[in-house]
N, C-alpha and C positions, 0 to 999 in steps of 0.2 A: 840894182842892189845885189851884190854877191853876200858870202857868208863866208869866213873863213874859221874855220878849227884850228889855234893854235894851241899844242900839247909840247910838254919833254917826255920824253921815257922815265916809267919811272925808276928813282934812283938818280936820276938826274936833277942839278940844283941852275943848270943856265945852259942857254944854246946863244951865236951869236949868228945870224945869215944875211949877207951881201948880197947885192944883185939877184934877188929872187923873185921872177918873172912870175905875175900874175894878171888873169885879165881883169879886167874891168868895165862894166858897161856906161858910157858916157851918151848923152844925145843920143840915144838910141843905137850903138853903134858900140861893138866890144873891140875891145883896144890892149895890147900888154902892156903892163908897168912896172917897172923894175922896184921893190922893196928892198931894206934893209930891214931886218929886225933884230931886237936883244929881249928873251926872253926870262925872265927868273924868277926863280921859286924860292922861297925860305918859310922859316916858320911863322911868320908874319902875313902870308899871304902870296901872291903871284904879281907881277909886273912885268907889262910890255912895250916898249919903246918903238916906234912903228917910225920910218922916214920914207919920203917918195920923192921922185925925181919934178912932180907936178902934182898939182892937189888932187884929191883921189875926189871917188864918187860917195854915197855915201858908206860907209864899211860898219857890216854888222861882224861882230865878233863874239864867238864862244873858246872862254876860258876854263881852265880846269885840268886833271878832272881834280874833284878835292873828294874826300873821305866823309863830310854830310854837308846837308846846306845849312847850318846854323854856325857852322864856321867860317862863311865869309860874310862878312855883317856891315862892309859898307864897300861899293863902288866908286872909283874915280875916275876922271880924266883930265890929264894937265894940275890935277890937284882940285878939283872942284866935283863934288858929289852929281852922280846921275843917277837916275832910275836903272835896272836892272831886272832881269827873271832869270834865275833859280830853276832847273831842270837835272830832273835821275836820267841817268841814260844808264845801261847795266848795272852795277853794283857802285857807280861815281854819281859825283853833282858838280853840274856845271853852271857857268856863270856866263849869261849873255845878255850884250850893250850894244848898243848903235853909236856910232863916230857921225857928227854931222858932216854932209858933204862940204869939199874945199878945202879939206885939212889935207896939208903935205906932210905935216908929224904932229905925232902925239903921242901922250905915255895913258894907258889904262893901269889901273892898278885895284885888284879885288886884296882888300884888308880885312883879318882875324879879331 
């Protein structure tokens, strides 16, 4: 299980990245995997569209950062609500989920 931090700068409303090599630990064994991602922000919340060349392992991911945690009040994936925890890191709050392993895409999305 890796953990990935995806962020914009802020003032930034979307990033889009192709072929972004990341490992991965499968069967005991680290492997690179090419990602694509589309990330965005709005006032509604944040959204990430994740695609892989083969299904991934399982991916924990932290989103954010957001301005407090009482403004992101429900998590999804693919559109169906999951469990989530809510963490301060400097003066931000972040949002972090587990993707179950097997999945080659997915959309998370933390909602206001």
């Amino acid at each position: 299980r890796r953990s990935s931090d995806l962020r914009i700068p802020e003032g930034w409303n979307e990033i889009s990245i192709e072929d972004y090599p990341t490992l991965v630990k499968t069967g005991g064994q680290w492997e690179q995997v090419s990602l694509a991602y589309k990330l965005i922000r709005s006032k509604s919340g944040m959204r990430i569209q994740i695609t892989a060349k083969k299904p991934l392992p399982t991916v924990n991911l932290r989103l954010g950062p957001f301005k407090s945690e009482s403004k992101a009040v429900k998590v999804l994936v693919d559109k169906h609500s999951v469990e989530a925890r809510y963490e301060k890191s400097g003066d931000s709050w972040w949002v972090r989920l587990s993707i179950p392993q097997g999945r080659s895409e997915f959309t998370a999305e933390v909602k206001r």
